[in-house]
DSSP file (Angstrom, degrees, kcal/mol; ACC not computed):
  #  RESIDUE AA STRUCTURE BP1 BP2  ACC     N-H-->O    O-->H-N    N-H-->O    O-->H-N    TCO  KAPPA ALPHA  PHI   PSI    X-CA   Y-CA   Z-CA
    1    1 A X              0   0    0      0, 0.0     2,-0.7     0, 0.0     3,-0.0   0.000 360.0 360.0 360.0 129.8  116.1  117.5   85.4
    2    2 A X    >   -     0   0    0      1,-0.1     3,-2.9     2,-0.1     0, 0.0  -0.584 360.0-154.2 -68.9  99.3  114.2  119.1   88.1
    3    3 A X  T 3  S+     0   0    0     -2,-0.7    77,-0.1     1,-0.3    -1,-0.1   0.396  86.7  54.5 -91.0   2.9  113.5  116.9   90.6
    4    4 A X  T 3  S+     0   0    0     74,-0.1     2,-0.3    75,-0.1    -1,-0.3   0.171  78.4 144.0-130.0  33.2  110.3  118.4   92.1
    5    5 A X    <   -     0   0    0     -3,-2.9    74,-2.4     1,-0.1     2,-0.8  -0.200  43.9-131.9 -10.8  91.5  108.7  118.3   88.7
    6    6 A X  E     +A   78   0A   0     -2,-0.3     2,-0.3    72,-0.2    72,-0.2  -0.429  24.4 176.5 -93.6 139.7  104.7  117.5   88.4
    7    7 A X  E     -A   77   0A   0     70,-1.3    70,-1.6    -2,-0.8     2,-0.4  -0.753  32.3-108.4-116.6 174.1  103.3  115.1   86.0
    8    8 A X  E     -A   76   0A   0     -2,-0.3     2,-0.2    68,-0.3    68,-0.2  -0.665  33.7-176.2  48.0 113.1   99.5  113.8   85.5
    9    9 A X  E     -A   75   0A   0     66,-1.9    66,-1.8    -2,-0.4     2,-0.5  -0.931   6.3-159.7-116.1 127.5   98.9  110.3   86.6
   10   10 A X        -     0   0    0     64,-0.2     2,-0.3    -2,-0.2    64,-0.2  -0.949   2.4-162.2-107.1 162.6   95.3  108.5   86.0
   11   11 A X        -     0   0    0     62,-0.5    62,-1.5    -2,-0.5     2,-0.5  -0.826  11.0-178.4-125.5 147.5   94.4  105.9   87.8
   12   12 A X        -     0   0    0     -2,-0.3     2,-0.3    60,-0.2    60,-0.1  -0.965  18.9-150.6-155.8 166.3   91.8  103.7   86.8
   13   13 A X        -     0   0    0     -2,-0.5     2,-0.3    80,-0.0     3,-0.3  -0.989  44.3 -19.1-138.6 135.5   89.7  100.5   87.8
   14   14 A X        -     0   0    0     -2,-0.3     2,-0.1     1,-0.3    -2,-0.0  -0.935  64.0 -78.5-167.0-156.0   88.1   97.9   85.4
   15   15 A X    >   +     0   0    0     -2,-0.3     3,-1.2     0, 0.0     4,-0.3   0.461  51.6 170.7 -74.7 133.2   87.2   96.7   83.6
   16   16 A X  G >> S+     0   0    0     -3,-0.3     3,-2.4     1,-0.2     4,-2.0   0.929  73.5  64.2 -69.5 -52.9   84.1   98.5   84.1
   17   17 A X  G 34 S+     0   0    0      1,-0.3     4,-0.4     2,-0.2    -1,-0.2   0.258 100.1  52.7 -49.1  -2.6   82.3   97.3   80.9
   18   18 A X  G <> S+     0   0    0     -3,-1.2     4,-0.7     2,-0.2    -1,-0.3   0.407 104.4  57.0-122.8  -1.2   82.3   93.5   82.1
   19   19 A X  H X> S+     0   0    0     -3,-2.4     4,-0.6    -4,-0.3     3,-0.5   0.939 113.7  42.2 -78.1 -57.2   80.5   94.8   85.7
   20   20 A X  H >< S+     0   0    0     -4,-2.0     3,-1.2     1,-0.2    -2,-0.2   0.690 112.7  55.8 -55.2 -39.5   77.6   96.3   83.3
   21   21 A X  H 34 S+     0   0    0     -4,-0.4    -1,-0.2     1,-0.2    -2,-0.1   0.611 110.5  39.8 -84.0 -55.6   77.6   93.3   81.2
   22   22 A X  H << S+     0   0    0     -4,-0.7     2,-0.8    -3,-0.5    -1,-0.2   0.466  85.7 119.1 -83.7  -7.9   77.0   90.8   83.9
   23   23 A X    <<  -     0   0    0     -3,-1.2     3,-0.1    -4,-0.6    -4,-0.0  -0.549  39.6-178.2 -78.6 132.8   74.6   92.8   85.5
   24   24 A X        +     0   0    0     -2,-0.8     2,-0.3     1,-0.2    -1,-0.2   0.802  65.4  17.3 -57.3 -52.0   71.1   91.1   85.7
   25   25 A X  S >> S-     0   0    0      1,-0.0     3,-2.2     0, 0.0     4,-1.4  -0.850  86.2 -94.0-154.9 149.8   69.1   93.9   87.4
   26   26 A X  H >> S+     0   0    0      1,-0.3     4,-2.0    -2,-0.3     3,-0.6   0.779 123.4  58.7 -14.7 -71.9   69.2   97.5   88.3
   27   27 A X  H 3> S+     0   0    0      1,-0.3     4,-1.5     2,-0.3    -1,-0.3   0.311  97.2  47.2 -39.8 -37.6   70.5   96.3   91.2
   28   28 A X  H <> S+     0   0    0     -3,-2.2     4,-1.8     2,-0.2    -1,-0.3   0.684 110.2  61.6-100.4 -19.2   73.6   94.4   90.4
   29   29 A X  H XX S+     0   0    0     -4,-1.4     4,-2.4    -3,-0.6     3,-0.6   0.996 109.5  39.7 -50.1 -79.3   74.3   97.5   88.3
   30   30 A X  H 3X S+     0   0    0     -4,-2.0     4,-2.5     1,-0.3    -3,-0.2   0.807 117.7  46.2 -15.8 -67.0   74.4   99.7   91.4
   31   31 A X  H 3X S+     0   0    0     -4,-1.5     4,-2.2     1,-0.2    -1,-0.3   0.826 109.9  54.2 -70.5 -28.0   76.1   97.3   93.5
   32   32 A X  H <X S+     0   0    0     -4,-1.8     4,-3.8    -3,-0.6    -1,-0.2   0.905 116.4  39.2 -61.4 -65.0   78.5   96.8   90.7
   33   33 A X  H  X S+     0   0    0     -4,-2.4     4,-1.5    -5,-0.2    -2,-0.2   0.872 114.4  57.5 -61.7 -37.1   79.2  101.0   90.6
   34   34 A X  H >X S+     0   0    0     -4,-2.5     4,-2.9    -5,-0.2     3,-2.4   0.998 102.8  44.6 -59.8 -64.9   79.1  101.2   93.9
   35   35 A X  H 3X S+     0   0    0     -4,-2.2     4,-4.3     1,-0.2    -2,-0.2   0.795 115.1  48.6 -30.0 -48.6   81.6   99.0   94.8
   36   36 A X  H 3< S+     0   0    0     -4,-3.8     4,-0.2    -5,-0.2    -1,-0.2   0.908 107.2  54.3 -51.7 -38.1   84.1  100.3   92.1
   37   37 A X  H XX S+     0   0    0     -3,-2.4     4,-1.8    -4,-1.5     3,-0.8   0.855 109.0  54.8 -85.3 -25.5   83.3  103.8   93.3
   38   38 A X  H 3X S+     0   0    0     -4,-2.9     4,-1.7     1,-0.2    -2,-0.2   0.949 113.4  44.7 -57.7 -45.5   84.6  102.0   97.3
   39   39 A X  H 3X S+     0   0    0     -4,-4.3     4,-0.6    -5,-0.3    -1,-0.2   0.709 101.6  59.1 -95.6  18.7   87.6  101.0   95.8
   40   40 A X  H X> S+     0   0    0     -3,-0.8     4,-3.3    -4,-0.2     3,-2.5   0.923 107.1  50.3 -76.8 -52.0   88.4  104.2   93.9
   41   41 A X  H 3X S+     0   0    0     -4,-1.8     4,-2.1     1,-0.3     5,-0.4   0.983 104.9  69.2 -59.6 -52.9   88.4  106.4   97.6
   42   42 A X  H 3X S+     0   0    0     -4,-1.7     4,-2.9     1,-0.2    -1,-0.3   0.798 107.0  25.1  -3.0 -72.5   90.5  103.6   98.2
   43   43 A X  H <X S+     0   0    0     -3,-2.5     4,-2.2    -4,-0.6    -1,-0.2   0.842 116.7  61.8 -87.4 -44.6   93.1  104.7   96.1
   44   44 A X  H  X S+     0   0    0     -4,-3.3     4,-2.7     2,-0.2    -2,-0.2   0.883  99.8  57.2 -49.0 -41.1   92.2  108.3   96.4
   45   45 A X  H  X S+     0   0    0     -4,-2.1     4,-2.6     2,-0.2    -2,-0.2   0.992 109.6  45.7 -36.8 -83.2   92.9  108.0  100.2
   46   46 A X  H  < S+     0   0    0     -4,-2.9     4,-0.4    -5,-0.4    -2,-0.2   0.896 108.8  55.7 -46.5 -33.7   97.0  106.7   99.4
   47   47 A X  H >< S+     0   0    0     -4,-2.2     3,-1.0     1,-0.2    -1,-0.2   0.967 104.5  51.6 -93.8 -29.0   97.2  109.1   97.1
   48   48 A X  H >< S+     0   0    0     -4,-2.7     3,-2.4     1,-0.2    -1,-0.2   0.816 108.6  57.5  12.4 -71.5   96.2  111.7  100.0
   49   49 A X  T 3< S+     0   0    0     -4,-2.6    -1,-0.2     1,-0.3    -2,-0.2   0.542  98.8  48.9 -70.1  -0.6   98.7  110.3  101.8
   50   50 A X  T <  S-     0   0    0     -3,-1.0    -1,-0.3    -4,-0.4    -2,-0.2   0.185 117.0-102.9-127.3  21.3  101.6  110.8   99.7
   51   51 A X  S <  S+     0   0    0     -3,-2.4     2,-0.2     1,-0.2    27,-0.2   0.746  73.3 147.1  50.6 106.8  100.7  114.7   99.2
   52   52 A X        -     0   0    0     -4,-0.1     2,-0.3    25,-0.1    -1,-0.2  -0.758  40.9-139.5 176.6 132.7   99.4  114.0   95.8
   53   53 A X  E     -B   76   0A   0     23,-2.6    23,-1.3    -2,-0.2     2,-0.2  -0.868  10.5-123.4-122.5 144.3   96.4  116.4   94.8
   54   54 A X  E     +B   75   0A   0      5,-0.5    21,-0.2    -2,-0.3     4,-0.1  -0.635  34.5 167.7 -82.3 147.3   93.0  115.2   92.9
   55   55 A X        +     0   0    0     19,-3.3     3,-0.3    -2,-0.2    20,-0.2   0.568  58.0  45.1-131.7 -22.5   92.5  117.5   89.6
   56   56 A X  S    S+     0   0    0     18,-1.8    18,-0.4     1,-0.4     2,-0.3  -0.547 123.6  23.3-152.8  92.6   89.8  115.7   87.5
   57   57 A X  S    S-     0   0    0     16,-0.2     2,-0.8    -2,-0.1    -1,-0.4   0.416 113.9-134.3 -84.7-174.3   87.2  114.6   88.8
   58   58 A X        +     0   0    0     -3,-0.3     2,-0.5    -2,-0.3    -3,-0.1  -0.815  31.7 174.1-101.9 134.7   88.4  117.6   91.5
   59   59 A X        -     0   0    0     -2,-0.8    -5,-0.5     4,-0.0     2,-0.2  -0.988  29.5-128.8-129.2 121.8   88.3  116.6   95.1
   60   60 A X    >   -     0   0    0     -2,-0.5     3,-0.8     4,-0.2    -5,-0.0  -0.749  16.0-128.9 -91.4 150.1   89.8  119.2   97.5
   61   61 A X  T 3  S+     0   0    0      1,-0.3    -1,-0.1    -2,-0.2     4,-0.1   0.515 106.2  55.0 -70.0 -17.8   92.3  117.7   99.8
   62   62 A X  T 3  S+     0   0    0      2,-0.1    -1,-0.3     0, 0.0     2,-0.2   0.319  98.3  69.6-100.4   5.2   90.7  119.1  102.6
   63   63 A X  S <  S-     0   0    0     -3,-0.8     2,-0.2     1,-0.1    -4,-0.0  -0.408  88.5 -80.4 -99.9 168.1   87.1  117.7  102.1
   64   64 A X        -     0   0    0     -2,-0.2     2,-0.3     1,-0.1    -4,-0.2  -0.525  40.9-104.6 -83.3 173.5   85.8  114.5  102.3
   65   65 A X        -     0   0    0     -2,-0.2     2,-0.2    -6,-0.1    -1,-0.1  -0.638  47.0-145.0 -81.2 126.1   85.9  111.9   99.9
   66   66 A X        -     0   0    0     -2,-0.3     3,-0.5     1,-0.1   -25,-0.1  -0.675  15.8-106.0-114.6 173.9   82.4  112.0   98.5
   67   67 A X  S    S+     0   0    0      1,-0.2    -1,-0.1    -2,-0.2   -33,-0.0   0.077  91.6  43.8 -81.6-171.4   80.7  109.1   97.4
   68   68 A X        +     0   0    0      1,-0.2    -1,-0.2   -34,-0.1     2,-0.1   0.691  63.9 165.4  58.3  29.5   79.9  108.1   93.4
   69   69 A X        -     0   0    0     -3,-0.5    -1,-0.2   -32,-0.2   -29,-0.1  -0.539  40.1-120.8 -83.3 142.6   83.6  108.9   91.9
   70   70 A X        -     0   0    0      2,-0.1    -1,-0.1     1,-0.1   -37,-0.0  -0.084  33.3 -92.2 -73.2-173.6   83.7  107.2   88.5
   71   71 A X  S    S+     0   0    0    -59,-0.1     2,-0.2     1,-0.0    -1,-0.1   0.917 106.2  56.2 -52.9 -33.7   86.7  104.5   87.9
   72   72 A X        -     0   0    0    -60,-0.1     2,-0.2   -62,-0.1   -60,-0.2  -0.714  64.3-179.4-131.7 151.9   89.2  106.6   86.6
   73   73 A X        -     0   0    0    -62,-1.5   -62,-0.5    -2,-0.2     2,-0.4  -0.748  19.4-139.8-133.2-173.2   90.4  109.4   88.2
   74   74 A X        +     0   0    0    -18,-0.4   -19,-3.3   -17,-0.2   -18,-1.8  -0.979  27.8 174.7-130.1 115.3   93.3  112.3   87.1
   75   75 A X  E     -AB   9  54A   0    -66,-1.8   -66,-1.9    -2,-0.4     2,-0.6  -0.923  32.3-127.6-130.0 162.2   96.1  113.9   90.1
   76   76 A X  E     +AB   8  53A   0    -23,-1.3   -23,-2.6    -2,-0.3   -68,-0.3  -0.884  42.4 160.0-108.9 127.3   98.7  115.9   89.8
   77   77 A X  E     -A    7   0A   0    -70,-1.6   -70,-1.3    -2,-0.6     2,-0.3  -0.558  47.9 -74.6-118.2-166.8  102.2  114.3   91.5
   78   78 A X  E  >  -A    6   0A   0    -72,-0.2     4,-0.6   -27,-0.2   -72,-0.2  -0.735  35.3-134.0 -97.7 165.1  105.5  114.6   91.6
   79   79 A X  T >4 S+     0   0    0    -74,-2.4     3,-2.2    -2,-0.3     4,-0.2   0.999 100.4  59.5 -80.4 -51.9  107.0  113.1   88.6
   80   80 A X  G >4 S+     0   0    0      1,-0.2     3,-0.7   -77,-0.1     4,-0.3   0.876 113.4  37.9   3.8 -81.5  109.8  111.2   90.9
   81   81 A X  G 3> S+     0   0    0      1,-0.3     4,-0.8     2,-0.1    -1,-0.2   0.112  85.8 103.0-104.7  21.7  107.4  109.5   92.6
   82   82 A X  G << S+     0   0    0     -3,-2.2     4,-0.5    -4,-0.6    -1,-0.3   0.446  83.6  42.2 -61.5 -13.0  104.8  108.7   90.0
   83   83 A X  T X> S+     0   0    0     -3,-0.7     3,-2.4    -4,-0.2     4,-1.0   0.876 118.2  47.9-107.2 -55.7  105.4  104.9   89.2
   84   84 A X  T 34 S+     0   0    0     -4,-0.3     4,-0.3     1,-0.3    -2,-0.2   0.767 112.3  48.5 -93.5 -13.0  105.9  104.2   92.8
   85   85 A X  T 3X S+     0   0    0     -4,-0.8     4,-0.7     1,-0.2    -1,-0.3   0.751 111.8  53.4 -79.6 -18.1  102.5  106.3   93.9
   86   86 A X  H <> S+     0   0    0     -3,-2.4     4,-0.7    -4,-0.5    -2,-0.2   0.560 110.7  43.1 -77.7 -13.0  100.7  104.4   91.1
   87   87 A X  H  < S+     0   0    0     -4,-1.0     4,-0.3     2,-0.2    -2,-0.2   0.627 109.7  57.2-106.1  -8.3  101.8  101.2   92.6
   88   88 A X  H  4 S+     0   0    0     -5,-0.3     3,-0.2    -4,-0.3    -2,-0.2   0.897 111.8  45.3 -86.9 -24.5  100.9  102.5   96.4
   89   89 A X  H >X S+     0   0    0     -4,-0.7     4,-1.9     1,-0.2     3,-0.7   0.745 110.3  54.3 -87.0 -14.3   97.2  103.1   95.2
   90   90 A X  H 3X S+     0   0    0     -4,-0.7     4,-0.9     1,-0.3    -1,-0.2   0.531 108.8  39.8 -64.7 -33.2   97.2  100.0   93.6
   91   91 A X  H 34 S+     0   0    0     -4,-0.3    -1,-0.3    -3,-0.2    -2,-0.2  -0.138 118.8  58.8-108.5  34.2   98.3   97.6   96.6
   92   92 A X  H X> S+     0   0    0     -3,-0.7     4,-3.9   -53,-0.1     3,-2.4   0.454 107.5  44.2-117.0 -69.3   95.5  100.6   98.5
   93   93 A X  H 3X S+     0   0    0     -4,-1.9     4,-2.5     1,-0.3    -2,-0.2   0.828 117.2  46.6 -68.2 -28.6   92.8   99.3   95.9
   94   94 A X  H 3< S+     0   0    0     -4,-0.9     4,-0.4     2,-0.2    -1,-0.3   0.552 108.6  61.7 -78.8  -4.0   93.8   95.1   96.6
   95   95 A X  H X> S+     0   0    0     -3,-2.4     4,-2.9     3,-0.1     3,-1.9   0.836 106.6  32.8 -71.4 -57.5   93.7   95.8   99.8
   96   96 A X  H 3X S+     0   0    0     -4,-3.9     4,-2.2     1,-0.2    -2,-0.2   0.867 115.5  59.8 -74.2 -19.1   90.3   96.8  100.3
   97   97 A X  H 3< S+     0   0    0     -4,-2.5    -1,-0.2    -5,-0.2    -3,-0.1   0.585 106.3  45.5 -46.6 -21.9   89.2   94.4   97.7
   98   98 A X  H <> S+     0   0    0     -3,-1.9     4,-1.8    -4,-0.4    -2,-0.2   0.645 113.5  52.1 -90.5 -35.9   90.7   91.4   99.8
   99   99 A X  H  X S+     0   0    0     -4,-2.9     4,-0.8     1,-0.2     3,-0.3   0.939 112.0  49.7 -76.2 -55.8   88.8   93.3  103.1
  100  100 A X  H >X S+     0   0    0     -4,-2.2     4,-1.1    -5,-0.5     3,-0.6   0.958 112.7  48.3 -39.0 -44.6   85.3   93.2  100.7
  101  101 A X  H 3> S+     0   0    0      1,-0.2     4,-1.9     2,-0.2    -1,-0.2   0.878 112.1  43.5 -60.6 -42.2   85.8   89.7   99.9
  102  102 A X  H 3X S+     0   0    0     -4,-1.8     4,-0.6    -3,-0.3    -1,-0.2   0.229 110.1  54.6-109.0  28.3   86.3   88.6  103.1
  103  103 A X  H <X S+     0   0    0     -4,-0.8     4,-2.3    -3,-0.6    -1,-0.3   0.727 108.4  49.8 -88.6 -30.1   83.7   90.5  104.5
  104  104 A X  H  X S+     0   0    0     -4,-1.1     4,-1.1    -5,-0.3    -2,-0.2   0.918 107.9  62.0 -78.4 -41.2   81.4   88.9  102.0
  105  105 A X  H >X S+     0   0    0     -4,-1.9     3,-1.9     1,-0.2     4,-0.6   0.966 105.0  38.3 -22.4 -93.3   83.0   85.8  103.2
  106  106 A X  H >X S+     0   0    0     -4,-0.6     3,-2.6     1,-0.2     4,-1.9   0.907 117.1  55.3 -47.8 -50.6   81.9   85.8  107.0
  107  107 A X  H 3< S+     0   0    0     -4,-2.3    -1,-0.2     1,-0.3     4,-0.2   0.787 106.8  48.2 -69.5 -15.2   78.5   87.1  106.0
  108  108 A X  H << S+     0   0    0     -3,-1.9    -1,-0.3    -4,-1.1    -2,-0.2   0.600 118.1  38.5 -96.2   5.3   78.0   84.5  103.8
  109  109 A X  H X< S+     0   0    0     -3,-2.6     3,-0.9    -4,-0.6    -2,-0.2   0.599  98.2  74.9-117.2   7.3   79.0   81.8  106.4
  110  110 A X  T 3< S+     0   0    0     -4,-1.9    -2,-0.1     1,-0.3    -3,-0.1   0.415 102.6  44.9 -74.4 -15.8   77.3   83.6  109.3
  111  111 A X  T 3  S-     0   0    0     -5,-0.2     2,-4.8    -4,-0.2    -1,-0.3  -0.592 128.2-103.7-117.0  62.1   74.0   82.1  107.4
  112  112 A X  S <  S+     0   0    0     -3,-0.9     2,-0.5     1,-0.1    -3,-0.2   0.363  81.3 135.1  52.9 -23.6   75.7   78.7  107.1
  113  113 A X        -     0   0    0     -2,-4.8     2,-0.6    -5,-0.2    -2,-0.2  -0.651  43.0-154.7 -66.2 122.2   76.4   79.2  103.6
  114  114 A X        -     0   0    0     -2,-0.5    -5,-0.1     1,-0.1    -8,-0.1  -0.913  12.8-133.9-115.8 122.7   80.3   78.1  102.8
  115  115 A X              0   0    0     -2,-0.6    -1,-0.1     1,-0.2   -10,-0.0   0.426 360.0 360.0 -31.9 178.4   81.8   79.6  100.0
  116  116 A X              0   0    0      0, 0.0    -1,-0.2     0, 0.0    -2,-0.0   0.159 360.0 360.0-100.5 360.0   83.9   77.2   97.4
């Protein structure tokens, strides 16, 4: 087997369908999309880093990461290193989900409000 092989990985975030569901307003929609679409670059970023190319939506590596990418995305990798490049974008997207949180955190006790 040919060890520098490329495979087709997606990557996805969700469930998407229970962020529209709970949204209230326009608003929570948004914040809802946005946020998904923060932790997508997330992931798009590790996969950057591990010479791993976007193919659908298509993102040149040499551009910035632009804003609004839907959850799920399609790259081309090497087939080697496909389970362990899904699992680096993965601990990429909990990371910045734990940094969101606990941003939300301090802002919410920075007006005296303390989480549970």
């Amino acid at each position: 087997m040919n060890e520098y092989r490329d495979a087709l990985l997606t990557f996805s975030i969700g469930p998407v369908h229970t962020f529209i569901a709970q949204a209230r307003r326009v608003a929570d929609l948004w914040a809802g999309s946005t946020l998904l679409s923060h932790l997508i670059k997330s992931a798009v970023n590790a996969l950057r880093d591990c010479e791993g190319e976007m193919v659908f939506p298509f993102v040149g590596r040499n551009v910035p990461i632009p804003d609004g990418l839907p959850n799920r995305f399609v790259c081309r990798v090497r087939a080697t290193k496909a389970s362990e490049l899904a699992a680096t974008m993965a601990d990429a997207v909990r990371a910045e989900w734990e940094e969101q949180v606990s941003q939300a955190i301090r802002v919410l006790e920075s007006h005296g409000i303390a989480p549970d």
